[in-house]
MARKEMAR-838834 format. One line per 3 residues: their letters; for each residue z, x, y of N, C-alpha, C. Coordinates in steps of 0.2 Angstrom, whole numbers, plus 2048, in hexadecimal, padded with zeros to 3 digits. Layout:
REM MARKEMAR-838834
a	Z X Y Z X Y Z X Y; ... $
REM end
This chain:
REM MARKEMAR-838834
xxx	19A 62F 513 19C 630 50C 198 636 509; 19A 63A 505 196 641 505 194 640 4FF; 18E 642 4FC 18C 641 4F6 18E 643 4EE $
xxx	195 645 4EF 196 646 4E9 19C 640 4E9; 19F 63D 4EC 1A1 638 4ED 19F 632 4ED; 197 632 4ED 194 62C 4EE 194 62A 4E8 $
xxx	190 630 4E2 18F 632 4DC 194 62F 4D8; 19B 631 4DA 1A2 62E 4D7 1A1 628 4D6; 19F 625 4DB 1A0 61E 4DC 19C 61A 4DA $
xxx	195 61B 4D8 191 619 4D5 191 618 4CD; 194 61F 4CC 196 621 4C3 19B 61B 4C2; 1A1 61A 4C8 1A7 616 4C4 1A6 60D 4C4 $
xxx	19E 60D 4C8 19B 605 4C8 196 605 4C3; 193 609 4C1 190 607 4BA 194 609 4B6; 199 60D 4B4 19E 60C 4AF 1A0 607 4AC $
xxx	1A0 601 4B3 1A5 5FB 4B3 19E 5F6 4B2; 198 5F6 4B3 195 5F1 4B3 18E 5F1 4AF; 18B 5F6 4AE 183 5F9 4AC 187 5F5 4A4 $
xxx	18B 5F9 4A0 18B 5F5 49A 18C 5EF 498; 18E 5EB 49D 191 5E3 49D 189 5DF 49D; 186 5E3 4A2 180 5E0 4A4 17B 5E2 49E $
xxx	17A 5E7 49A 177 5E9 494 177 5E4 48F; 17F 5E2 48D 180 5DE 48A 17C 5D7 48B; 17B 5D5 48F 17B 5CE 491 173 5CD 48F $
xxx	16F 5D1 48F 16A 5D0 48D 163 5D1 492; 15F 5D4 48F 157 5D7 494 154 5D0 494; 151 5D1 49B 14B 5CC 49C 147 5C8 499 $
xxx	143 5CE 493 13F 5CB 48E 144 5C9 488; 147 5C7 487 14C 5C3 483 151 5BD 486; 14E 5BB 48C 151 5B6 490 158 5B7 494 $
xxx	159 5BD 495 15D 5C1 49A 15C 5BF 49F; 158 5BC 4A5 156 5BD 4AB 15E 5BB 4B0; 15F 5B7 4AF 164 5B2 4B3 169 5B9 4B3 $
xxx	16A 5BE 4AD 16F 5C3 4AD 16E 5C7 4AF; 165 5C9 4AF 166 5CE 4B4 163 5CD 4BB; 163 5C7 4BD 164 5C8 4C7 168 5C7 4C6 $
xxx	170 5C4 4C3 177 5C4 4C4 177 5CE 4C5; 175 5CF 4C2 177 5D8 4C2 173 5DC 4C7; 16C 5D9 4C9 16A 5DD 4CF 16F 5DA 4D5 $
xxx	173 5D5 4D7 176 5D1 4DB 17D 5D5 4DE; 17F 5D7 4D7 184 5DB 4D6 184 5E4 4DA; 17D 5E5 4D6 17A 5EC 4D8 17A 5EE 4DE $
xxx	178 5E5 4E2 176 5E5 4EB 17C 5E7 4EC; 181 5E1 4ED 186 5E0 4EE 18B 5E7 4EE; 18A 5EB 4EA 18D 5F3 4E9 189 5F8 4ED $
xxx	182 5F7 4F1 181 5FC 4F3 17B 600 4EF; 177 5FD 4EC 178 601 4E7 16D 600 4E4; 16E 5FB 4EA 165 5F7 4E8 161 5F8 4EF $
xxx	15D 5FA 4EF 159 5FC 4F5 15D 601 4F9; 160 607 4F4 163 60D 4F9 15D 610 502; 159 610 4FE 154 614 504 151 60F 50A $
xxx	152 609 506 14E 604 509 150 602 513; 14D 600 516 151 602 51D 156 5FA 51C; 15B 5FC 522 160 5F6 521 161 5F3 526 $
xxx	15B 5F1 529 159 5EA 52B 155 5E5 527; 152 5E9 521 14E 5E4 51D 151 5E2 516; 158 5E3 518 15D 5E3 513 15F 5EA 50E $
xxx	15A 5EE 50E 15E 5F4 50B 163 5F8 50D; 168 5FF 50B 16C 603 50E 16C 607 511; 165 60A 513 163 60F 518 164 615 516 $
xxx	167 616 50F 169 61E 50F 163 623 50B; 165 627 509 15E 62C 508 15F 62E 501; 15A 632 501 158 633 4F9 15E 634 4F6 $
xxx	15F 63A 4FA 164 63D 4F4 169 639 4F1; 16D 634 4F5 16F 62E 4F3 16C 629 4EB; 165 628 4EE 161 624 4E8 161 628 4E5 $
xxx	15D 62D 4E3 15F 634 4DD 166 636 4D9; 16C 636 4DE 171 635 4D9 174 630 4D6; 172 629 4DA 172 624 4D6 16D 622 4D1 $
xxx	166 623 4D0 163 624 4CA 164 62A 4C4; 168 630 4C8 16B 635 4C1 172 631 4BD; 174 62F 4C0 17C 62B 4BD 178 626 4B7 $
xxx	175 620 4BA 172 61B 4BA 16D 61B 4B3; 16A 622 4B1 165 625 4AD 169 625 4A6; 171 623 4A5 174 625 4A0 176 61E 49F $
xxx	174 617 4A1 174 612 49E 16B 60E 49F; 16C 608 499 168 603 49C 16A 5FC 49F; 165 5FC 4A6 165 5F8 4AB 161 5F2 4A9 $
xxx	165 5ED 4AB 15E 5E7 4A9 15B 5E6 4AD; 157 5EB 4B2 151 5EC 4B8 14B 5EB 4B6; 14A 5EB 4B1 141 5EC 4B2 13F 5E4 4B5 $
xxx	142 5DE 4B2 13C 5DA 4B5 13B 5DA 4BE; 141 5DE 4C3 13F 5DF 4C7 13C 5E6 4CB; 139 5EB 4C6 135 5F0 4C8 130 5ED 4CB $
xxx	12C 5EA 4C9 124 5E9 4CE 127 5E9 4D5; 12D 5E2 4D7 12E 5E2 4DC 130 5E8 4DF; 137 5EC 4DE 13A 5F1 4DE 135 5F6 4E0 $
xxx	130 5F6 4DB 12B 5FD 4DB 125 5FE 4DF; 124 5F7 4E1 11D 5F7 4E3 11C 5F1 4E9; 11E 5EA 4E7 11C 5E7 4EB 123 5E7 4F2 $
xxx	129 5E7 4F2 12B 5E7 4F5 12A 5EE 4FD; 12C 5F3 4F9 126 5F8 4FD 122 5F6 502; 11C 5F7 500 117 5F1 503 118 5ED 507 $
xxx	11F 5E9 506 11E 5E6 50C 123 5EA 511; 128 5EF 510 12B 5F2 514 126 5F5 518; 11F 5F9 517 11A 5FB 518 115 5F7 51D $
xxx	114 5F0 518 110 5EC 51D 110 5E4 520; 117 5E3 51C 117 5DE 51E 119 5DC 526; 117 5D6 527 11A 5D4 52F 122 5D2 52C $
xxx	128 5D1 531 12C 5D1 533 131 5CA 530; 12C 5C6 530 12D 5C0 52D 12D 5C1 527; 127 5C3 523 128 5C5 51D 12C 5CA 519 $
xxx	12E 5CF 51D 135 5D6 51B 13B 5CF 51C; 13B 5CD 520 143 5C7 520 143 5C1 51B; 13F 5BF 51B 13F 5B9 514 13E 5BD 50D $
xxx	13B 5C3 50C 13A 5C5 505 13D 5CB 503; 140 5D1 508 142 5D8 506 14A 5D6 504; 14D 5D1 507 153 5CE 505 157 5CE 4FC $
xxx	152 5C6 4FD 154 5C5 4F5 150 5C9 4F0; 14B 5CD 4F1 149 5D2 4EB 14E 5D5 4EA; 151 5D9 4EE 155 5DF 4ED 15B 5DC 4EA $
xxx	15D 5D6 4ED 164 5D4 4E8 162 5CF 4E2; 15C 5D0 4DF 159 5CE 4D8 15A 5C6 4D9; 158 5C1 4E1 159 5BC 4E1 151 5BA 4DF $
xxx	14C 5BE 4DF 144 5BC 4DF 142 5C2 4DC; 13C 5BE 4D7 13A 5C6 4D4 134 5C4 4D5; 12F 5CA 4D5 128 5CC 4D8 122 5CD 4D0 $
xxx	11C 5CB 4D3 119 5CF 4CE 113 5D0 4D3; 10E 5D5 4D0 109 5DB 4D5 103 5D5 4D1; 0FD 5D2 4D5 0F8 5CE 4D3 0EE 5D2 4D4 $
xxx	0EF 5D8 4D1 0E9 5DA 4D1 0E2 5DC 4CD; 0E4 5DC 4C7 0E1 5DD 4C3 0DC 5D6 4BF; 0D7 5DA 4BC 0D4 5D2 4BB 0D1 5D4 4B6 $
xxx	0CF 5CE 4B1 0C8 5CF 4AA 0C4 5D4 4AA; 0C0 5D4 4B0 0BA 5D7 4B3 0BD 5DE 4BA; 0C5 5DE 4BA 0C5 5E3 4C0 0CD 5E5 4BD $
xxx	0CC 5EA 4B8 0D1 5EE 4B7 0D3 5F5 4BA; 0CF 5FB 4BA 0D0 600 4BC 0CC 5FF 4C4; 0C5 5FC 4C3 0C4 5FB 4CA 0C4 5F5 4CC $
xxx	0CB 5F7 4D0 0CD 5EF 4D3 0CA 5EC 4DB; 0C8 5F2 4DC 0C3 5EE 4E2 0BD 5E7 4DE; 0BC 5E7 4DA 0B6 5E4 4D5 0BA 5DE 4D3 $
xxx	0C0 5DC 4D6 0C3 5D8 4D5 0BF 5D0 4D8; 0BF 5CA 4D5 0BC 5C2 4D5 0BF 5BC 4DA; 0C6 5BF 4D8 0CA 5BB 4DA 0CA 5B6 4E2 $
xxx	0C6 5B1 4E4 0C4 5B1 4EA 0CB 5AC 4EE; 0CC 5AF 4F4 0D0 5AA 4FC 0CB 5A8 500; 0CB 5A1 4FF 0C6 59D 504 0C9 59A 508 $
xxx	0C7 59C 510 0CE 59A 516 0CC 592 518; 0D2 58F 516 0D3 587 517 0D6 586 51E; 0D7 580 520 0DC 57E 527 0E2 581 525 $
xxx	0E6 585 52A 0ED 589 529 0ED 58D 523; 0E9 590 51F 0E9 597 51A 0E4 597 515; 0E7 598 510 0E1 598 50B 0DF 597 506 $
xxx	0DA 595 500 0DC 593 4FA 0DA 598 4F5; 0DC 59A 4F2 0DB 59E 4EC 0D8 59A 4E7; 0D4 59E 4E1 0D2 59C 4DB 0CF 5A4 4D8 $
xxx	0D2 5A4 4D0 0D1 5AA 4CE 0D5 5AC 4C8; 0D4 5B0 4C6 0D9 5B3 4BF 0DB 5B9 4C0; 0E0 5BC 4BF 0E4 5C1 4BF 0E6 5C4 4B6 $
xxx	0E7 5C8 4B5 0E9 5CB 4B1 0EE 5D1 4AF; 0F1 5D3 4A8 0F5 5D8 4A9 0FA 5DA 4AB; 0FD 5D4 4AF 102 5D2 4B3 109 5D3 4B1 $
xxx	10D 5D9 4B4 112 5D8 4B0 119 5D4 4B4; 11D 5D1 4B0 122 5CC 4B1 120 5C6 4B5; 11A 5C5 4B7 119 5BD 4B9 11C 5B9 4B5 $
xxx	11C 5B8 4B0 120 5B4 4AC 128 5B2 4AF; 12C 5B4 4B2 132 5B7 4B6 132 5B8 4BD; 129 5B6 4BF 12A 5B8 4CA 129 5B1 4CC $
xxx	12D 5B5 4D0 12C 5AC 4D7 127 5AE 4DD; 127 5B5 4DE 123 5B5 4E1 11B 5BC 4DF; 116 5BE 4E1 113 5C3 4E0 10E 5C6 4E6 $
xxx	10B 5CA 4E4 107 5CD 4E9 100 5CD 4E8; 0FC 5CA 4E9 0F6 5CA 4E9 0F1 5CC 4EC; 0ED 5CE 4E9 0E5 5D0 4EC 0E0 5CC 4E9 $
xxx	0DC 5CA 4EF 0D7 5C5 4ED 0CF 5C7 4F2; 0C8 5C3 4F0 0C1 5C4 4F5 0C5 5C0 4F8; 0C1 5C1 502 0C5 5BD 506 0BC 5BD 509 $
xxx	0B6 5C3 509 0B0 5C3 50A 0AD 5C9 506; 0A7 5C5 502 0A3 5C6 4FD 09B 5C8 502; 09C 5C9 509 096 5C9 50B 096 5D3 50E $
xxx	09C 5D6 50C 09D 5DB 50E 0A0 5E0 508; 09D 5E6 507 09F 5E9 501 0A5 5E9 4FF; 0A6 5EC 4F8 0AE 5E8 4F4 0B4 5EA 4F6 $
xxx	0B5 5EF 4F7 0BB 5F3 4FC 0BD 5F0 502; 0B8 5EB 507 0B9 5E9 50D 0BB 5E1 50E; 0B9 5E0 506 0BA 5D7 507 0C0 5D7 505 $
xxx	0C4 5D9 505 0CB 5D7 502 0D1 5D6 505; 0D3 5D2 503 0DB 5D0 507 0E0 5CF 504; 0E7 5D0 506 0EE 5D0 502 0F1 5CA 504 $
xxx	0F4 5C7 4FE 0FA 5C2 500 0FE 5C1 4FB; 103 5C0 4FF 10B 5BC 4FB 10A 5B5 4FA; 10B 5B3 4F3 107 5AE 4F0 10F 5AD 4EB $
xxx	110 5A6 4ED 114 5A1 4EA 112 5A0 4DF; 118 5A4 4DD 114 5A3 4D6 116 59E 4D3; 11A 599 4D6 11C 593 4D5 119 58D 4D5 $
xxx	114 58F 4DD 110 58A 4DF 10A 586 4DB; 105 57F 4DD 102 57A 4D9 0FE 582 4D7; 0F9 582 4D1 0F6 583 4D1 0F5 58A 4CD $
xxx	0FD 58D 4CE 0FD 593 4C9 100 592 4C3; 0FC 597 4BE 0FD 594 4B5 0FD 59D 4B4; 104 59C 4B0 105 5A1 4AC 105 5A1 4A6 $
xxx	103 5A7 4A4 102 5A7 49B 104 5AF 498; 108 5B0 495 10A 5B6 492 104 5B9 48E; 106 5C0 48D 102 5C3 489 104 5C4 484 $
xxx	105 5C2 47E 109 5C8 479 108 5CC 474; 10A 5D3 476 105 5D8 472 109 5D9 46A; 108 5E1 467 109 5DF 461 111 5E0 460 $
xxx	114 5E0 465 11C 5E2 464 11F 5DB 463; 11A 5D5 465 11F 5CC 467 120 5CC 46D; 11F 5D1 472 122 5CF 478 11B 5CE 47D $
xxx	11F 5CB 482 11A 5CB 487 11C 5CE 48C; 119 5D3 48E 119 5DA 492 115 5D7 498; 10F 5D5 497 109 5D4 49C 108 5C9 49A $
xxx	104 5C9 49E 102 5C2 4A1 0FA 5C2 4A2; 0F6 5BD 4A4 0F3 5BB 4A9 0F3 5B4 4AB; 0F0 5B4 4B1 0F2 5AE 4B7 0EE 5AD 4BA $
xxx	0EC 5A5 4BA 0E8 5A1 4BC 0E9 59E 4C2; 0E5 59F 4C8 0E7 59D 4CD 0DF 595 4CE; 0E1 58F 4CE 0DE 58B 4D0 0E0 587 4D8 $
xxx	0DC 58A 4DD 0DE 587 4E2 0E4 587 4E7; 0E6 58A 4E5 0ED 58D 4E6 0ED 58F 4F0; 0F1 58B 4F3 0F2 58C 4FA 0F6 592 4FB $
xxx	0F5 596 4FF 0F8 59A 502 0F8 59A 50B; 0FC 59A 50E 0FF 598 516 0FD 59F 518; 0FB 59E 51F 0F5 5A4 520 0FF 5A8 523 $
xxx	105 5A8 524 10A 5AC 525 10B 5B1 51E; 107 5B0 519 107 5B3 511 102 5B8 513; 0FE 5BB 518 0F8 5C0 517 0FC 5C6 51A $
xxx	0FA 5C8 515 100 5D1 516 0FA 5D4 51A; 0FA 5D7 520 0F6 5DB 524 0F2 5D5 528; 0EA 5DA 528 0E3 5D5 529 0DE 5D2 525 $
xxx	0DB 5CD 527 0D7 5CA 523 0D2 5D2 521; 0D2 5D1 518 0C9 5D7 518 0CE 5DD 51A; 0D4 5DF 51A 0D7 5E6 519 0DC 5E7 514 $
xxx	0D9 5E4 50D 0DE 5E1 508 0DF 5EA 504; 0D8 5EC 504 0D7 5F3 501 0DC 5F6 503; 0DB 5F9 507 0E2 5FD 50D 0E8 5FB 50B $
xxx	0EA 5F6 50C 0F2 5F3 507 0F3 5F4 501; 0EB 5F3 4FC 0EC 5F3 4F5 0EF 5FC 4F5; 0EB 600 4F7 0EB 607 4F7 0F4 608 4F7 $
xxx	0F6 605 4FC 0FF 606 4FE 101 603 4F9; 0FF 5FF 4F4 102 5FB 4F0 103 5FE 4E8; 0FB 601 4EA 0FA 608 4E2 0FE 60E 4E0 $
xxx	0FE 610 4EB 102 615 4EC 109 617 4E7; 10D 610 4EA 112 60E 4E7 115 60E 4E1; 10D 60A 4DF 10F 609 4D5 110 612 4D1 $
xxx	10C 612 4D4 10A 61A 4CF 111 61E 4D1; 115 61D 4D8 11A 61F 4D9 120 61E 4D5; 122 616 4D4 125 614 4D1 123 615 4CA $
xxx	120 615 4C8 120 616 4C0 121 61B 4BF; 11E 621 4C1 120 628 4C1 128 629 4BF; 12B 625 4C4 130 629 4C7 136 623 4C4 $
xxx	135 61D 4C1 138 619 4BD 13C 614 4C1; 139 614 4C5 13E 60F 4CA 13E 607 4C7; 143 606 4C7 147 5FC 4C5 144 5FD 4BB $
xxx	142 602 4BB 141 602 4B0 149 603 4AE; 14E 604 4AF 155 603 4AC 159 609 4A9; 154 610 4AB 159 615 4A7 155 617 4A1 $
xxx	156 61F 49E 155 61E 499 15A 620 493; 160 61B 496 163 61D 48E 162 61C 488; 15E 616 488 15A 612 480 157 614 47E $
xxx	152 61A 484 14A 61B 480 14B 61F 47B; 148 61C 477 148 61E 46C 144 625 46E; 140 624 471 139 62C 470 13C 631 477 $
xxx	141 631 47B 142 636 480 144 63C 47D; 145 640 481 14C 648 47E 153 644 47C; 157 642 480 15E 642 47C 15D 63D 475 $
xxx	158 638 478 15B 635 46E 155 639 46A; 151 63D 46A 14D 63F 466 150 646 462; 156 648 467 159 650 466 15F 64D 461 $
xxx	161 647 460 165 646 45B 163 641 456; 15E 641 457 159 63F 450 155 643 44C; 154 648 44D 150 64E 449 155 652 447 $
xxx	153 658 444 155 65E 442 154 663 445; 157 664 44D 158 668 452 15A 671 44E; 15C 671 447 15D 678 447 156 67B 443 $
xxx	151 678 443 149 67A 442 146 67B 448; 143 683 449 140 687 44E 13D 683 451; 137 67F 44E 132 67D 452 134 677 454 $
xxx	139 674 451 13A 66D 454 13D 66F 45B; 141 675 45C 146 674 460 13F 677 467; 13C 67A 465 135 67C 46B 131 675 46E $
xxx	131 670 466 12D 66A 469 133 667 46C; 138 666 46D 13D 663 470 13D 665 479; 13F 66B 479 13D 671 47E 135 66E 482 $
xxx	130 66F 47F 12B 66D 483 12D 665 486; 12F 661 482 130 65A 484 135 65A 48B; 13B 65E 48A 13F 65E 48E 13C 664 495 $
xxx	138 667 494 134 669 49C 12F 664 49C; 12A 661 49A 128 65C 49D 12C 657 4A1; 130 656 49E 134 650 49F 136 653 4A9 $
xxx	138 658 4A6 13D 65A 4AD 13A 65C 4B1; 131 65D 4B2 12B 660 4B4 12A 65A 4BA; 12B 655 4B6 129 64D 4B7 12D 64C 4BC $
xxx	135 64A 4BB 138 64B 4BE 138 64E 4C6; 13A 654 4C5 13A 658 4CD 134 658 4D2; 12B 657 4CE 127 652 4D1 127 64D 4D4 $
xxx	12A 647 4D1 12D 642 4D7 130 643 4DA; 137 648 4D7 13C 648 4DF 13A 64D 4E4; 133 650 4E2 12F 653 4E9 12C 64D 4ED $
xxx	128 649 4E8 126 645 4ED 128 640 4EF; 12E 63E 4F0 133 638 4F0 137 63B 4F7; 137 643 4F7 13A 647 4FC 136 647 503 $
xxx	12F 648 503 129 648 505 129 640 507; 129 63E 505 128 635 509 12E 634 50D; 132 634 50B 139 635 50F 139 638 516 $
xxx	135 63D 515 136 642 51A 12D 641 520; 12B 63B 51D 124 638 521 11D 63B 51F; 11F 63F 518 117 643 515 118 640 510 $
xxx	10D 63B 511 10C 638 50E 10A 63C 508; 10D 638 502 109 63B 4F9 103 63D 4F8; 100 635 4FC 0FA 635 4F8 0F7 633 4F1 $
xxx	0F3 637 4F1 0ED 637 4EA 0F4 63B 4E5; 0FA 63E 4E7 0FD 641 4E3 103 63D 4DF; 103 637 4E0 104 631 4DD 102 630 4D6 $
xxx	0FE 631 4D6 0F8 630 4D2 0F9 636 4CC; 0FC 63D 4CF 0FC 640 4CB 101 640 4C7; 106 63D 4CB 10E 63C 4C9 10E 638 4C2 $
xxx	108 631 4C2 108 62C 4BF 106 62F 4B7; 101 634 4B8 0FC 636 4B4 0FF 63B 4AF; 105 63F 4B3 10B 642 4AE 10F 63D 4AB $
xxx	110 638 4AD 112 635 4A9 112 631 4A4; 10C 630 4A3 108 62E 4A1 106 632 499; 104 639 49A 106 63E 496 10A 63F 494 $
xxx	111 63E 497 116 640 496 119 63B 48E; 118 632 491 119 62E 48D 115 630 487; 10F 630 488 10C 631 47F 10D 636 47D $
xxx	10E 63F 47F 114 642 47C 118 642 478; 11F 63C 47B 122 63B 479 121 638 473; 11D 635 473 11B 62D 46C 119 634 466 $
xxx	113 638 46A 111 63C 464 118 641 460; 11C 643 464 121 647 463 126 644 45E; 127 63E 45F 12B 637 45B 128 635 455 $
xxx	122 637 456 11F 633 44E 11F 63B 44B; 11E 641 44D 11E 648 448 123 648 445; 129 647 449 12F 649 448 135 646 444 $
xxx	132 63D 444 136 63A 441 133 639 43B; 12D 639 43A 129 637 434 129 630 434; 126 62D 430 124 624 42C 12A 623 430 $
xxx	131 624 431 135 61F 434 134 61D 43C; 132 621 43F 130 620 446 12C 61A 445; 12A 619 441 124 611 444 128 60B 441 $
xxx	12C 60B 43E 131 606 43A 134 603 440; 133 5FD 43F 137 5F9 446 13E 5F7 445; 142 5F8 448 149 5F8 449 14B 5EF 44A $
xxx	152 5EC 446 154 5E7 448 155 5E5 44E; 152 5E0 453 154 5E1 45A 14D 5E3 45D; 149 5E7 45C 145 5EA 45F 148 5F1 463 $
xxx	144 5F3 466 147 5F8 46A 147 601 468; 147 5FF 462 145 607 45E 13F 60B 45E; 13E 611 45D 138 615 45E 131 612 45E $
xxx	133 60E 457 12C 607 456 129 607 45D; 12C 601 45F 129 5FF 464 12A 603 46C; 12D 607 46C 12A 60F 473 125 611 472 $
xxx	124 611 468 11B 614 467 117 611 468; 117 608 467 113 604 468 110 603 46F; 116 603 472 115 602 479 114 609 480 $
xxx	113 610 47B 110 615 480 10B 614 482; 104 612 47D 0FE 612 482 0FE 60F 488; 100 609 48A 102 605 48E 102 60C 494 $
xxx	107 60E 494 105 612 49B 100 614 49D; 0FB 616 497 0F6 61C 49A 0F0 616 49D; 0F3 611 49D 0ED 60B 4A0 0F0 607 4A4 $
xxx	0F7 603 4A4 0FB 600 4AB 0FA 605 4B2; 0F9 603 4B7 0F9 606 4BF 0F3 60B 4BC; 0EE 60B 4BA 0EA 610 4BB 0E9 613 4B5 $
xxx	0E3 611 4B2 0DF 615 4AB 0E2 61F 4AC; 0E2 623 4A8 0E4 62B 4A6 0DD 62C 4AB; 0D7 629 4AA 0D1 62C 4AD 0D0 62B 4B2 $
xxx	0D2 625 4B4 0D4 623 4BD 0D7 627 4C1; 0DD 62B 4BE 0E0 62D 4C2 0DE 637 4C2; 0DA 637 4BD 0D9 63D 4BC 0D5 63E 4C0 $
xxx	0CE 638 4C2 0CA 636 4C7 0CD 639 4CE; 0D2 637 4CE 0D5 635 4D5 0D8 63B 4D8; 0DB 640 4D3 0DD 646 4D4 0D9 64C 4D6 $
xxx	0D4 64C 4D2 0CF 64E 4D3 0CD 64C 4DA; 0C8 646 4DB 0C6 646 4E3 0CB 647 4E8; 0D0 643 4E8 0D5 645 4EF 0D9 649 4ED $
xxx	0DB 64D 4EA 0E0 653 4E9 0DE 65A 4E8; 0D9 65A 4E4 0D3 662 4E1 0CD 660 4E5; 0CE 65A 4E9 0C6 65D 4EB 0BE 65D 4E9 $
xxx	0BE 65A 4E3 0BA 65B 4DE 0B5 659 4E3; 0AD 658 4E0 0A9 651 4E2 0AA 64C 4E1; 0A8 646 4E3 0AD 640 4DE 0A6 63D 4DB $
xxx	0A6 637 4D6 0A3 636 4D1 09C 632 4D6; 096 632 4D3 091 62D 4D6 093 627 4D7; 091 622 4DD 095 61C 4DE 08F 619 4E1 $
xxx	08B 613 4DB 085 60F 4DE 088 608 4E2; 08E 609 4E3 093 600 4E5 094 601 4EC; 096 606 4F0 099 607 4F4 098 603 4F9 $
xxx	091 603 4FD 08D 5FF 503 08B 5FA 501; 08C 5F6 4F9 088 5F1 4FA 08B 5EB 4FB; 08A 5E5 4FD 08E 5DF 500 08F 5DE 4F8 $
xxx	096 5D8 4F5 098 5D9 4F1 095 5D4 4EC; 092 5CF 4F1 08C 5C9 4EE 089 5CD 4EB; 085 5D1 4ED 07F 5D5 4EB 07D 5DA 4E4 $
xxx	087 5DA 4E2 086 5DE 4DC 085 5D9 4D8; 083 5DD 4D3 07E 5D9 4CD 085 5D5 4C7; 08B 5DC 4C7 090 5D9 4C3 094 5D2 4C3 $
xx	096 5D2 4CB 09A 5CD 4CF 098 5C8 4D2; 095 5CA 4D7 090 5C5 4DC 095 5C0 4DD $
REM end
């Protein structure tokens, strides 16, 4: 099928369904059941795991595919988000690392919105540096036992399964103790609790692991090489976030170009400039990821340039928030019946410049493995992880 063809085909199934599924209701509103009925439908069209290979249940075709199916797709909303972690990040990951067992029992039902995922990394004490993370697996007869807390966690609330990193040895500096597993969020022991910030919703969580067993067929890689996977894991996030994979399109967003260009007074010079600047970021943004979405595709790893994808974004969002509150005046912060209005896009920008990686973290990051800089003084690096004074 040639790709304007494909494109057809695509345009006349969200025609027929992206609104039916709109209607029915978003996840954080008690939607879910409506939207894996809708990632289900997605699978079933072809239309969910485009790139993914198709022994692991995805379609096998190529970007350009995915790219014309995200430009159609860009002009409604999808009720995907509560599946981006998995979509974005953890499912990857295991096309990347997991054994063969685990691509067969899990790449499946992800992609047809039969299991939803959440990423288990961050902690009270281990936000941006996640190596600094508590959470200890102590190895029992057949796997292992967890105990620890997790935080910032988006859609646990909604996973049945997640990814976690946790110490696996504390006798070896913090980068080295670490291990990854697929961890039951169902199972004795796991307690979730939302977050709710100032909008009423709960965006984020944290989770309490007491005791909690994991089967040693749940250990993604090797014991003590969690780092390494975490890194393939972060890679991803900053990808996906960048580049919006399983967030639903932006026909709704209150603060983008198309709805801010018929909400202002476009025949004013300098609006129509700031408008102009928004819509070259935007589309700055844009052909950035489809360089590097081409480049993976093609076996050229991103990298640290992940990182920088994230970090325009990141910009780009609050931006937009600053752009939306000049432009609309006192109405911009007025919250809409329903929610959903510029109110809460404003409320909820900062949010980026700290989810997947603080603005500084990654500025960090671009700097050492991209420019080359020095990198920062580092008194943690050699030291076994008992031994630091913070953690121990």
């Amino acid at each position: 099928m040639d790709l304007q063809e494909y494109r057809r085909r695509a345009r006349a199934w969200l025609e027929t369904n992206a609104p039916v599924a709109a209607a029915e209701g978003a996840p954080d509103t008690g939607g879910v059941a409506a939207a894996k009925a809708f990632m289900a439908r997605m699978y079933d069209a072809g239309y969910s795991g485009i790139t993914w290979p198709k022994e692991w249940g995805g379609q096998g075709l190529t970007q350009a595919e995915e790219r014309a199916f995200a430009e159609e797709a860009r002009h409604y909303t999808l009720p995907t988000y509560v599946f981006s972690i998995g979509l974005g990040m953890c499912g990857p990951t295991l096309v990347d690392l997991g054994s063969p067992e685990q691509k067969t029992r899990h790449l499946r039902p992800l992609l047809r919105g039969e299991e939803i995922w959440c990423q288990l990394f961050s902690e009270p004490g281990a936000g941006s540096d996640v190596a600094a993370l508590q959470t200890r697996a102590t190895r029992v007869e057949g796997g292992w036992t967890v105990t620890g807390q997790k935080v910032w966690t988006s859609v646990a609330q909604h996973a049945d399964w997640g990814l976690l990193l946790a110490r696996t040895d504390v006798d070896v500096p913090k980068h080295k103790g670490l291990s990854m597993f697929v961890v039951d969020m169902h199972a004795p022991g796991v307690t979730v609790r939302p977050l709710r910030d100032m909008t009423g919703r709960a965006h984020f969580n944290e989770i309490f692991f007491d005791d909690v067993h994991i089967p040693d067929e749940n250990l993604i890689g090797r014991v003590n090489d969690g780092w390494s996977c975490a890194v393939t894991t972060l890679l991803h996030e900053r990808l996906s976030i960048s580049s919006g994979v399983g967030m639903g399109g932006q026909k709704d967003n209150p603060v983008a170009f198309e709805a801010l260009r018929h909400r202002v007074d476009t025949a004013d010079p300098v609006v129509r400039d700031q408008l102009v600047e928004l819509y070259i970021r935007s589309r700055a943004l844009a052909l950035f990821n489809q360089r590097l979405a081409q480049e993976t595709k093609a076996g050229i790893f991103p990298g640290a340039r992940g990182s920088a994808a994230k970090l325009l974004l990141a910009e780009l969002t609050m931006f937009q928030a600053d752009l939306a509150t000049s432009l609309a005046g006192p109405e911009a912060v007025a919250y809409e019946e329903g929610g959903g209005g510029p109110a809460e896009a404003l409320a909820l920008a900062p949010a980026m410049a700290l989810g997947g990686g603080t603005n500084e973290i990654m500025r960090n990051i671009v700097g050492d493995r991209v420019l080359n800089l020095p990198p920062e003084p580092r008194t943690d690096k050699n030291v076994p992880f008992k031994d630091l004074r913070a953690n121990g």
